[in-house]
DODREN-583771 format. One record per atom (N, C-alpha, C): residue number from 1; chain; atom name; x, y, z. Coordinates in steps of 0.001 Angstrom, whole numbers, plus 524288, in hexadecimal, padded with zeros to 5 digits. Each point is the difference from the previous one (the first is absolute). Layout:
N
+-----+----+----+-------+-------+-------+
!   i ! ch ! at !    px !    py !    pz !
+-----+----+----+-------+-------+-------+
! NUM !  A ! CA !     X !     Y !     Z !
...
+-----+----+----+-------+-------+-------+
END
This chain:
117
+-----+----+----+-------+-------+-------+
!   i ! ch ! at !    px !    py !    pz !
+-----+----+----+-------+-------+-------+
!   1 !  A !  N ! 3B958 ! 1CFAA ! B2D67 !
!   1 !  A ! CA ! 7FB5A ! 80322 ! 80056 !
!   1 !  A !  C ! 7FB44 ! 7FC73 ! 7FF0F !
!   2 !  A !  N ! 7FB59 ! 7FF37 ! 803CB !
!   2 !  A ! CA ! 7FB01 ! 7FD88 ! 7FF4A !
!   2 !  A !  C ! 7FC0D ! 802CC ! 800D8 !
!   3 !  A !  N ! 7F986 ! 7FEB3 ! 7FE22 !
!   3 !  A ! CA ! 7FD57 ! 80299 ! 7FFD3 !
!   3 !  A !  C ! 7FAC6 ! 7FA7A ! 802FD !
!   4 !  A !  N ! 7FCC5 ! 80288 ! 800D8 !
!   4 !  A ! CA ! 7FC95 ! 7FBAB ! 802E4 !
!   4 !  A !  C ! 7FB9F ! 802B4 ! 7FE45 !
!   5 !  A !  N ! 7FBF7 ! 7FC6F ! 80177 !
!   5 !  A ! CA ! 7F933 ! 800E6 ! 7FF6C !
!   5 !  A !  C ! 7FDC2 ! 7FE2E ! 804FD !
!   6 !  A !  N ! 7FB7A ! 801DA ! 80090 !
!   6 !  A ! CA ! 7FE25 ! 7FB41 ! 8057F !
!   6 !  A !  C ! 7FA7F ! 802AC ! 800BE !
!   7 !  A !  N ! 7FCD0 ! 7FA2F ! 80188 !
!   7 !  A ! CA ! 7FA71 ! 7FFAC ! 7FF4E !
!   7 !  A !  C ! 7FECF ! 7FF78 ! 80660 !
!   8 !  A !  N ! 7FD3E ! 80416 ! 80197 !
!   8 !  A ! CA ! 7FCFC ! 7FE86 ! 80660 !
!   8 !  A !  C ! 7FD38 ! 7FE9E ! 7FF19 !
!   9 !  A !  N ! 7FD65 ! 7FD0F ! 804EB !
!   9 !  A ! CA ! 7FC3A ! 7FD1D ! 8024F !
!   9 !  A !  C ! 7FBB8 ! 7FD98 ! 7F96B !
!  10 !  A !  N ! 80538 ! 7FC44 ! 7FED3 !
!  10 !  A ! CA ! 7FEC2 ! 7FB93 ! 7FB93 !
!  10 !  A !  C ! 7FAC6 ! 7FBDB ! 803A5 !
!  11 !  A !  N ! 7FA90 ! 7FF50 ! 7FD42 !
!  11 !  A ! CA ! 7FCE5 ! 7FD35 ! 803E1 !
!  11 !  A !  C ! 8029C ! 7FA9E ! 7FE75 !
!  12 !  A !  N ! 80364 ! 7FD0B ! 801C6 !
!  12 !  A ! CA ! 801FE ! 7FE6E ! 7FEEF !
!  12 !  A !  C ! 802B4 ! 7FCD1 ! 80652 !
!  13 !  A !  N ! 80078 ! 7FABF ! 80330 !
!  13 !  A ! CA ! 8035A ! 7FF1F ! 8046D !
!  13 !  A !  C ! 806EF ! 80056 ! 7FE0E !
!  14 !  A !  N ! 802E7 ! 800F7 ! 8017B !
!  14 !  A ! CA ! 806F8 ! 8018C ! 7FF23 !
!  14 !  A !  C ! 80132 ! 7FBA8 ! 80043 !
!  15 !  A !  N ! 7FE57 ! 7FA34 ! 8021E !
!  15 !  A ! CA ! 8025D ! 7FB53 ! 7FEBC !
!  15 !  A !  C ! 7FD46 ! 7FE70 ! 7FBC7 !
!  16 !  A !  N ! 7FCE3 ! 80272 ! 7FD11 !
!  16 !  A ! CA ! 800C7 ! 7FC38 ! 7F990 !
!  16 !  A !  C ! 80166 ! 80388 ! 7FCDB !
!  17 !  A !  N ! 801E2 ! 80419 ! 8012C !
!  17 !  A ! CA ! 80414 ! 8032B ! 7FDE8 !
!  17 !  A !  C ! 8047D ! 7FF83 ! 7FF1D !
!  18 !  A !  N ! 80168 ! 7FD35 ! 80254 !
!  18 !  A ! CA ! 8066E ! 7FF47 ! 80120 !
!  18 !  A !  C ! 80066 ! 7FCCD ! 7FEAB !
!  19 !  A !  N ! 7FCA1 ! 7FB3E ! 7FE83 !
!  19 !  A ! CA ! 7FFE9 ! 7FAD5 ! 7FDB9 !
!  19 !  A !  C ! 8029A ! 800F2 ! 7FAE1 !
!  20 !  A !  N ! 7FE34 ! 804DD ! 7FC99 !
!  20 !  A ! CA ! 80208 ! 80102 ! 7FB50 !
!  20 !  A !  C ! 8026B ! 802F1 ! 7FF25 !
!  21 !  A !  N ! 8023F ! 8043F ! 80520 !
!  21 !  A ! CA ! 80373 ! 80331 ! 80199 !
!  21 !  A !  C ! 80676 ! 7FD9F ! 800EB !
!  22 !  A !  N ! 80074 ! 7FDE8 ! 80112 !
!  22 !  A ! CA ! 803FF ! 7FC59 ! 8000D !
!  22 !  A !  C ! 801D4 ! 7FCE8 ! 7FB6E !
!  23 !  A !  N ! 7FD59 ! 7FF23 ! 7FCF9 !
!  23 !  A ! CA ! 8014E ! 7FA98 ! 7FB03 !
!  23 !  A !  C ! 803FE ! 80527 ! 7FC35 !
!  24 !  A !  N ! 7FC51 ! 80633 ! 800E2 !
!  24 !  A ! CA ! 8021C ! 8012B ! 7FAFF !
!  24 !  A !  C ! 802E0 ! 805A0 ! 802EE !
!  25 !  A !  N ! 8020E ! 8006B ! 804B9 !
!  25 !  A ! CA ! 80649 ! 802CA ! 80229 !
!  25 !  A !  C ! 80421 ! 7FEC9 ! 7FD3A !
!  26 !  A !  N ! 80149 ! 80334 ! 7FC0B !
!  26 !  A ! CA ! 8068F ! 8007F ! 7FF24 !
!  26 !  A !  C ! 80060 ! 7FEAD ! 7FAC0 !
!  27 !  A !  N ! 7FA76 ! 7FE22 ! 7FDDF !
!  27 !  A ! CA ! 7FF9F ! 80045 ! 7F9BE !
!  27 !  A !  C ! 802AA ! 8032A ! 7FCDE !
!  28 !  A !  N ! 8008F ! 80069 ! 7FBE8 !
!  28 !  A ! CA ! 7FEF1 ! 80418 ! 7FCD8 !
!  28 !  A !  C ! 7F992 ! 80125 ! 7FF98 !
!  29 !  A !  N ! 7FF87 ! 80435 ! 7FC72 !
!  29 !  A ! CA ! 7F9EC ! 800F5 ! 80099 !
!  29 !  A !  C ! 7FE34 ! 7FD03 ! 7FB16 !
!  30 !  A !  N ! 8009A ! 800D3 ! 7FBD1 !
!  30 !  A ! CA ! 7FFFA ! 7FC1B ! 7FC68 !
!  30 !  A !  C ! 7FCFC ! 7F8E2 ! 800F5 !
!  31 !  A !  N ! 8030E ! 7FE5F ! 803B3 !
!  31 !  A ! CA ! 7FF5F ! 7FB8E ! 801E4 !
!  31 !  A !  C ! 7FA82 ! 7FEC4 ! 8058E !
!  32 !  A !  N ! 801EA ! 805B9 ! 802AC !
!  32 !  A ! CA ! 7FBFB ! 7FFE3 ! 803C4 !
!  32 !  A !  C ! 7F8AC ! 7FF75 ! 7FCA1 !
!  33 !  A !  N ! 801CF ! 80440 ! 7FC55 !
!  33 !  A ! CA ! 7FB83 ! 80238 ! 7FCC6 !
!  33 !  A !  C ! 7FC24 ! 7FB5C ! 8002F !
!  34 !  A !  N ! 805C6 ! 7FAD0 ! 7FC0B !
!  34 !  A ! CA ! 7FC84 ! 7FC0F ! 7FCF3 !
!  34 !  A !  C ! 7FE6D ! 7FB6D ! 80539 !
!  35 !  A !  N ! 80289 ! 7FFFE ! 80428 !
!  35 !  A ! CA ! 7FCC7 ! 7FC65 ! 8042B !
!  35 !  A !  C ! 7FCD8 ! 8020A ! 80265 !
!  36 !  A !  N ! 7FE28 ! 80681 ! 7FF2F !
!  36 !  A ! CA ! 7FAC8 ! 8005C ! 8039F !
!  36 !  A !  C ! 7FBDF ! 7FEDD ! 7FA3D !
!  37 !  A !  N ! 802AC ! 8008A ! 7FCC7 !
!  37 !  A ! CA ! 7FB82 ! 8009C ! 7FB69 !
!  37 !  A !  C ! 7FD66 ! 7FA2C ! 80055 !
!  38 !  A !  N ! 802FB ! 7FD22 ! 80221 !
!  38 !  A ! CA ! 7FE8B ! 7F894 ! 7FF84 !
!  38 !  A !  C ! 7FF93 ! 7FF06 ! 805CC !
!  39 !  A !  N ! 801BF ! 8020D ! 80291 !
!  39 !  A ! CA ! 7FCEF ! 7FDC8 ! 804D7 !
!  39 !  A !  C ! 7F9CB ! 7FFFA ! 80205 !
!  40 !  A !  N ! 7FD99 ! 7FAD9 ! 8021E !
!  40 !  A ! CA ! 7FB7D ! 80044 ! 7FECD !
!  40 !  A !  C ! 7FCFA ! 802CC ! 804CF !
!  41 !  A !  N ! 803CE ! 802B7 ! 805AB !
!  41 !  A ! CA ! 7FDE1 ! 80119 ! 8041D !
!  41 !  A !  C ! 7FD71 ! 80660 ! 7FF12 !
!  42 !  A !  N ! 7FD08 ! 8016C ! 8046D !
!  42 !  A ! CA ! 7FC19 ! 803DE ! 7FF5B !
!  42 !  A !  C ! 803A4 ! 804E7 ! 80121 !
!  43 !  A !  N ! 8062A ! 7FF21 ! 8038B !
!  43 !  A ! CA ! 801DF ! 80438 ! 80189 !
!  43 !  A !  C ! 803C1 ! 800F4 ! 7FB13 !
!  44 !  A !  N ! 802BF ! 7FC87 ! 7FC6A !
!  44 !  A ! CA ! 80192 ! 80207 ! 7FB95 !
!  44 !  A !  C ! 7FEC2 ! 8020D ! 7FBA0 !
!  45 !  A !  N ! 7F994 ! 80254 ! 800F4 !
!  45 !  A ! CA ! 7FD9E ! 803B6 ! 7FB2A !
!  45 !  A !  C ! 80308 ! 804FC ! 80469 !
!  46 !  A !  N ! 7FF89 ! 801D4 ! 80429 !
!  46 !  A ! CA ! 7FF77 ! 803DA ! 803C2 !
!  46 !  A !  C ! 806E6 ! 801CB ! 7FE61 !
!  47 !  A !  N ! 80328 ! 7FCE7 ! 8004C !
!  47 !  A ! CA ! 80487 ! 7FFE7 ! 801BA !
!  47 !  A !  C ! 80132 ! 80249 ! 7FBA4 !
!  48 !  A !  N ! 80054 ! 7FD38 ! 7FB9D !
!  48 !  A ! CA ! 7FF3B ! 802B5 ! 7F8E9 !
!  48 !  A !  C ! 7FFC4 ! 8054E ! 80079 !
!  49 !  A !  N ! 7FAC1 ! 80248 ! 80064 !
!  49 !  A ! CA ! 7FE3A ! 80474 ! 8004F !
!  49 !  A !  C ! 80484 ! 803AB ! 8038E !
!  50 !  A !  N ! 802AE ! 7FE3C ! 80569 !
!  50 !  A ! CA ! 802BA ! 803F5 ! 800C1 !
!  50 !  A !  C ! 80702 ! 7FFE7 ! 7FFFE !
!  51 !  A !  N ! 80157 ! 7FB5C ! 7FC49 !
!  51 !  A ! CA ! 8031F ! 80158 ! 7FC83 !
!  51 !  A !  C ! 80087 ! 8009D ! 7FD42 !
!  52 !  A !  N ! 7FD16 ! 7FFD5 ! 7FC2B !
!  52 !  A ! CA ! 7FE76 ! 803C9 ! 7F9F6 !
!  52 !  A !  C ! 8002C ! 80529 ! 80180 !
!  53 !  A !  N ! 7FDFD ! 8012C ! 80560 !
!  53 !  A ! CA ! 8011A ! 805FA ! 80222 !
!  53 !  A !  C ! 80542 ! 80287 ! 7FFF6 !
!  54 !  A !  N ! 80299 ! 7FCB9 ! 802A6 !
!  54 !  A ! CA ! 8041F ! 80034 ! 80245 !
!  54 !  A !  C ! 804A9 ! 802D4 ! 7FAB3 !
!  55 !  A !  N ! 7FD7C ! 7FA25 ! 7FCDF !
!  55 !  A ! CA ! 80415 ! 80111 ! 7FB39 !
!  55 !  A !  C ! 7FFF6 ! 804BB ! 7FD82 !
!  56 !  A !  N ! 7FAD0 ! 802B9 ! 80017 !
!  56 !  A ! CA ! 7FE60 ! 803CE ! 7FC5E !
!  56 !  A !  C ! 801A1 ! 80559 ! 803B0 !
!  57 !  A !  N ! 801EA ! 80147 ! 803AF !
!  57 !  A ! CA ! 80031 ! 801CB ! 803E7 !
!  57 !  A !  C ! 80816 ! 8020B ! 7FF36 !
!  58 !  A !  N ! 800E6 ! 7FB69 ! 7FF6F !
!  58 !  A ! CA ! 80505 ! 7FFC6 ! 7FF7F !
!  58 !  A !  C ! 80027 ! 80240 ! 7FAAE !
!  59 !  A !  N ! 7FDBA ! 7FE2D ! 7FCE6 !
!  59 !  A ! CA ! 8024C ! 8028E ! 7F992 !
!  59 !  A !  C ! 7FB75 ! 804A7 ! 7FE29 !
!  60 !  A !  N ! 7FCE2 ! 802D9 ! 8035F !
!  60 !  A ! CA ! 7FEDD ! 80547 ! 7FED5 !
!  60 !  A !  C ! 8031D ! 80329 ! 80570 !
!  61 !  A !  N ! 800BF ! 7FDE5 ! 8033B !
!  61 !  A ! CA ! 8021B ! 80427 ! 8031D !
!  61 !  A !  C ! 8076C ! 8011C ! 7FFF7 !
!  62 !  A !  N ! 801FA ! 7FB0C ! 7FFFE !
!  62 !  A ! CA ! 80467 ! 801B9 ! 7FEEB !
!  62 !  A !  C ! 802E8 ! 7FCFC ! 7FBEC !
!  63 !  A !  N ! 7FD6D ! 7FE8A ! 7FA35 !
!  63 !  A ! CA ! 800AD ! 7FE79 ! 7FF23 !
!  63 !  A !  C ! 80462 ! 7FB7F ! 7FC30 !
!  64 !  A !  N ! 7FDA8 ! 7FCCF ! 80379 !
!  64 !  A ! CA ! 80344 ! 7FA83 ! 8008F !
!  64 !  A !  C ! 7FE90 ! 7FCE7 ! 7F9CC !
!  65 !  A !  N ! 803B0 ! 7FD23 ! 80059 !
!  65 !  A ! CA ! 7FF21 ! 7FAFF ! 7FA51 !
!  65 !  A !  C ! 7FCEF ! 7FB97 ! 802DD !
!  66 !  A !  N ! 7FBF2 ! 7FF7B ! 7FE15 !
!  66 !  A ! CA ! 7FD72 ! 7F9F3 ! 8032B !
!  66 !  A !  C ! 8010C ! 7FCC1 ! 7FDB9 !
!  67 !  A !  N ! 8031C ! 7FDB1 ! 7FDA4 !
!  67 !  A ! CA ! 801A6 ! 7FC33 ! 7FE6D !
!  67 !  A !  C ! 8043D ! 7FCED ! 8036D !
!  68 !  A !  N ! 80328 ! 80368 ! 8030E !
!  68 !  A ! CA ! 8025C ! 800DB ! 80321 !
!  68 !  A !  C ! 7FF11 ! 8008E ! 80689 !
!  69 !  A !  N ! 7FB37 ! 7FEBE ! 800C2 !
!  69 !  A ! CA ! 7FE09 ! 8013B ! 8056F !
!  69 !  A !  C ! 7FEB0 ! 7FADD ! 801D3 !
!  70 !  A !  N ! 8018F ! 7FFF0 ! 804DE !
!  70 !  A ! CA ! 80041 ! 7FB67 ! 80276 !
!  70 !  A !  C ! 7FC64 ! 801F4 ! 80694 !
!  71 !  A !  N ! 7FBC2 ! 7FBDF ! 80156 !
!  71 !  A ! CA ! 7FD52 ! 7FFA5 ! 805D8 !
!  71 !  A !  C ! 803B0 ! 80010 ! 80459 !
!  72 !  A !  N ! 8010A ! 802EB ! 800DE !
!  72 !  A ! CA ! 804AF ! 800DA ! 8043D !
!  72 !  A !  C ! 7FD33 ! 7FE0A ! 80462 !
!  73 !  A !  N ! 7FB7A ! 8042C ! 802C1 !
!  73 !  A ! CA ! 7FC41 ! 7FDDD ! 804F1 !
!  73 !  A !  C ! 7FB5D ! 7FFD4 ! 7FDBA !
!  74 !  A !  N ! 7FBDC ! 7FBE7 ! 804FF !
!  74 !  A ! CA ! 7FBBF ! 800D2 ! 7FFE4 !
!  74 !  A !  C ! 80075 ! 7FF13 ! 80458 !
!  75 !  A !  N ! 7FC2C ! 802A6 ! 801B8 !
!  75 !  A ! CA ! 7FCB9 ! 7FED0 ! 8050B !
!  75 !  A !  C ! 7FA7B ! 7FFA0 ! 802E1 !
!  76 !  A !  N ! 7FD0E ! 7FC9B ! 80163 !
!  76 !  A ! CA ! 7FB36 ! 80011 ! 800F5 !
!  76 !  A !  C ! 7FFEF ! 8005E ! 80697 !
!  77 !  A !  N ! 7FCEB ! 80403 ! 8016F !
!  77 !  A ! CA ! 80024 ! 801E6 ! 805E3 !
!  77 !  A !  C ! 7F83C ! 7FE10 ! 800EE !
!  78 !  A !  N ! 7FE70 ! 7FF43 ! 803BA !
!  78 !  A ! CA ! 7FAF1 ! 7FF85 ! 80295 !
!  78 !  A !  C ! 7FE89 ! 804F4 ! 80145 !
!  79 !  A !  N ! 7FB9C ! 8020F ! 7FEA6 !
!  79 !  A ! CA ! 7FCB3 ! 805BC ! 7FFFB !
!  79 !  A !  C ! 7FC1D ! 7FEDB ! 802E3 !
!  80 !  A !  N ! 7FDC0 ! 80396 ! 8016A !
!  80 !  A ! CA ! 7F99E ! 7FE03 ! 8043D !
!  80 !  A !  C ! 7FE03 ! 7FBFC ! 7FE6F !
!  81 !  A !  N ! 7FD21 ! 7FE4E ! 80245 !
!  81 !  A ! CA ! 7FCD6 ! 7FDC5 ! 7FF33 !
!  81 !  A !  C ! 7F941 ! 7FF10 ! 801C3 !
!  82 !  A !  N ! 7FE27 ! 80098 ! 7FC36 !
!  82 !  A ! CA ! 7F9D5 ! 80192 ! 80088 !
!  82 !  A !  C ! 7FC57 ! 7FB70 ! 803D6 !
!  83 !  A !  N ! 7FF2E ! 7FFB4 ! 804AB !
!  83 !  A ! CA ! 7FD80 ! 7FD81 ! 80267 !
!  83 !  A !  C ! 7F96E ! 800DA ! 8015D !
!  84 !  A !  N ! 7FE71 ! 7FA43 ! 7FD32 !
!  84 !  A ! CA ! 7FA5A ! 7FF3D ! 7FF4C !
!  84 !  A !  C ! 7FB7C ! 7FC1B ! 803A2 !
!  85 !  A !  N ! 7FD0F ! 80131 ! 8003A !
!  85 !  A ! CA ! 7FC77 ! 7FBD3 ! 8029E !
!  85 !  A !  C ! 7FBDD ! 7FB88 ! 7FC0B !
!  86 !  A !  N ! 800FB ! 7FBD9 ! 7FFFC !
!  86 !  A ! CA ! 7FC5E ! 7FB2E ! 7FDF9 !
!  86 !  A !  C ! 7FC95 ! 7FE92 ! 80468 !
!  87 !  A !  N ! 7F98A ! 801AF ! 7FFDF !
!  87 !  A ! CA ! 7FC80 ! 7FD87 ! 80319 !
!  87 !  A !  C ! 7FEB0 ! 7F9EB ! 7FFF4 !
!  88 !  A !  N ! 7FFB3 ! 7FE01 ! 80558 !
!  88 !  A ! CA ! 800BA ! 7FACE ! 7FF6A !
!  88 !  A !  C ! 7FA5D ! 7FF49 ! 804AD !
!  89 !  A !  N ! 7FFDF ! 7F969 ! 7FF3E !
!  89 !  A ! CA ! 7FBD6 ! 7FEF0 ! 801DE !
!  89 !  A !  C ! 7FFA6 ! 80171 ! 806B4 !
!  90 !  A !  N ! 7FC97 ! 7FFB0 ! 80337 !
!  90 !  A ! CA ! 8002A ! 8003B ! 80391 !
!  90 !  A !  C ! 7FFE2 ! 805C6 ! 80350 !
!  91 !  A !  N ! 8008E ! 8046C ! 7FC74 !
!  91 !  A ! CA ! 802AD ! 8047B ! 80197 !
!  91 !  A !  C ! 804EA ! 800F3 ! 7FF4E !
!  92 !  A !  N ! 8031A ! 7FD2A ! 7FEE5 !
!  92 !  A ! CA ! 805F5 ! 800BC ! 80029 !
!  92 !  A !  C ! 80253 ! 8022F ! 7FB11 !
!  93 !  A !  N ! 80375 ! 80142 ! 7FF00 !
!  93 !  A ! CA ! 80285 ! 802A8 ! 7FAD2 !
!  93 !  A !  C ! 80757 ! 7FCEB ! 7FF3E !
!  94 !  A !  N ! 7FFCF ! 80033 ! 7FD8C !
!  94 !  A ! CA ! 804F1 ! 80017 ! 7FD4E !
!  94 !  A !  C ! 803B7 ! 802F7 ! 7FE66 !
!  95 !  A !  N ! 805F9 ! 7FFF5 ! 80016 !
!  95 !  A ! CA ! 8012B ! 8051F ! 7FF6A !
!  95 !  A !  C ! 8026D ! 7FE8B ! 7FACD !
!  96 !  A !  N ! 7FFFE ! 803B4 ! 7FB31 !
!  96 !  A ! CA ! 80296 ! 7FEEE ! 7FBDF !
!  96 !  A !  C ! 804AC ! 803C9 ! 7FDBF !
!  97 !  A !  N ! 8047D ! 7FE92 ! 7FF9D !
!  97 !  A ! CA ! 804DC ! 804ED ! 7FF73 !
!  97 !  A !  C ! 80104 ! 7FEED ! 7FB44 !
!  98 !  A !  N ! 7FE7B ! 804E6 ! 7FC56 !
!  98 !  A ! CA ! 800FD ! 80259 ! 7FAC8 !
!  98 !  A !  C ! 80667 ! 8017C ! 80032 !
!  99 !  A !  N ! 80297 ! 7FD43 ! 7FF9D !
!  99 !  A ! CA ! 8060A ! 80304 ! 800A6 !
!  99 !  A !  C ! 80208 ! 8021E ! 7FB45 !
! 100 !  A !  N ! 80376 ! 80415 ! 7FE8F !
! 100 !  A ! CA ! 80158 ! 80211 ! 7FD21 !
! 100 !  A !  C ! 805CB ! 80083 ! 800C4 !
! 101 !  A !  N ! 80324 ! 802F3 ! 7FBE6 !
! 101 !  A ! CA ! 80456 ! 7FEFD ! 7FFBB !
! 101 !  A !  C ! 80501 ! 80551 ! 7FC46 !
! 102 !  A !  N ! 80289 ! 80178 ! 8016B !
! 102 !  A ! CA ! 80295 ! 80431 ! 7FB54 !
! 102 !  A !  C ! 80571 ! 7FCE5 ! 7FE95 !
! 103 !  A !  N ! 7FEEE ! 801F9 ! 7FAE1 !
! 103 !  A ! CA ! 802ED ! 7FCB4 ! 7FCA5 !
! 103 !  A !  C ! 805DF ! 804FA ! 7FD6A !
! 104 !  A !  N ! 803B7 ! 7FD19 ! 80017 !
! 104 !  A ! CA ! 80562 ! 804A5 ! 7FEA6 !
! 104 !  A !  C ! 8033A ! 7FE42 ! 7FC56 !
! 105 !  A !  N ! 7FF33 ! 8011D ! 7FA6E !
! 105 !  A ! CA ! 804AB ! 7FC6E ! 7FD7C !
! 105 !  A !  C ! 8042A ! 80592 ! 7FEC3 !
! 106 !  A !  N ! 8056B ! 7FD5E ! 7FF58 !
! 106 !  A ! CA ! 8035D ! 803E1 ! 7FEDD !
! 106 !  A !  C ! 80304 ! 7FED0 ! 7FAC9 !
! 107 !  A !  N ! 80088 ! 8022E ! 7FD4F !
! 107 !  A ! CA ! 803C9 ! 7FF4B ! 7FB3B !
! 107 !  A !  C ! 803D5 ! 80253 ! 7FF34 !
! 108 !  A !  N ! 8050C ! 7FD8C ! 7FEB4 !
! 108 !  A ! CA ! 80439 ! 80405 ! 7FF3D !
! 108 !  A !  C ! 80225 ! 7FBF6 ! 7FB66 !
! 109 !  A !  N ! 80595 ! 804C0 ! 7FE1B !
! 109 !  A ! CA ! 80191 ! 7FCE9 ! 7FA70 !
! 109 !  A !  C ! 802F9 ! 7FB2F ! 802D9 !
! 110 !  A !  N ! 8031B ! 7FD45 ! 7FB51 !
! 110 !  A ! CA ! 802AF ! 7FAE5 ! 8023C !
! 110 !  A !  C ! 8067F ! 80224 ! 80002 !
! 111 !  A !  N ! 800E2 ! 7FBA4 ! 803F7 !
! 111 !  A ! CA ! 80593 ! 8015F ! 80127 !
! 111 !  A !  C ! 8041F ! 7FB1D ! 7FE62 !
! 112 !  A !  N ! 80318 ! 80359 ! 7FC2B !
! 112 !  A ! CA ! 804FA ! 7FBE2 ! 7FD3A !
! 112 !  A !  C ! 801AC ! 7FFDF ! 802CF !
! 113 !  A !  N ! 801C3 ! 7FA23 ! 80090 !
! 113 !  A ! CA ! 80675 ! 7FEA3 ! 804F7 !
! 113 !  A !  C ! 8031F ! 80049 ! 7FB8E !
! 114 !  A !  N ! 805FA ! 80025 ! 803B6 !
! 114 !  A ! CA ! 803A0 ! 7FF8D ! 7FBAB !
! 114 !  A !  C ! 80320 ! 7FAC8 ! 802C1 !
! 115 !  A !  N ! 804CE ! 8000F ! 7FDF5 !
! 115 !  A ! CA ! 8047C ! 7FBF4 ! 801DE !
! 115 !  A !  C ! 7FFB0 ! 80069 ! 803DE !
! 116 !  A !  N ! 80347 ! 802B7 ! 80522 !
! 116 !  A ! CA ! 7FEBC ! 801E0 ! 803CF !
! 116 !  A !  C ! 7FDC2 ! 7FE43 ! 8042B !
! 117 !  A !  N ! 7FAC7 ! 8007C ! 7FD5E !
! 117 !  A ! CA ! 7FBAE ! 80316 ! 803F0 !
! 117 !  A !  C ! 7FD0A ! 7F9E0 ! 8014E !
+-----+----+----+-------+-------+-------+
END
């Protein structure tokens, strides 16, 4: 059983999302927690924020032990993007793309292997 959070149209581009989306897949949360807390990029304050969701999500709605919860998914998808004009000399303009991004983390508890498995 997992529970997820997820942030639309983060102003934010989805490739420096994933930059820190990736390092911390398959963590425990514990661990994820303490590398966004020290990472020095702008998308791991963002990312924080919506797994702290996530977690809290999981242990008021059905609740779970977070001690025990592990980043199962994330996912960062590309959302509109806001297209602008920069006036430039001559008459001409520039075009400038504000891209944005939705962000999906999922949490579920962790899974013991056994002998087996």
């Amino acid at each position: 059983m997992s529970n997820f959070a997820k942030y639309r149209s983060c102003p934010m581009s989805a490739q420096k999302v994933r930059l820190i989306a990736d390092n911390i897949r398959g963590l425990p949360v514990a661990q994820a927690r303490k590398f966004l807390e020290f990472t020095p990029k702008k998308g791991a304050a963002v990312v924080a924020k919506v797994l702290n969701s996530a977690i809290a999500n999981a242990e008021h709605n059905l609740g779970m032990d977070v001690d025990r919860l592990v980043v199962q998914a994330i996912e960062v998808g590309q959302a509109t993007t806001l297209k602008r004009t920069q006036p430039r000399a001559k008459g001409r303009a520039n075009p400038i793309l504000k891209r944005r991004c939705h962000i999906t983390v999922t949490v579920a508890p962790a899974v013991k292997k056994g002998k087996g498995q």
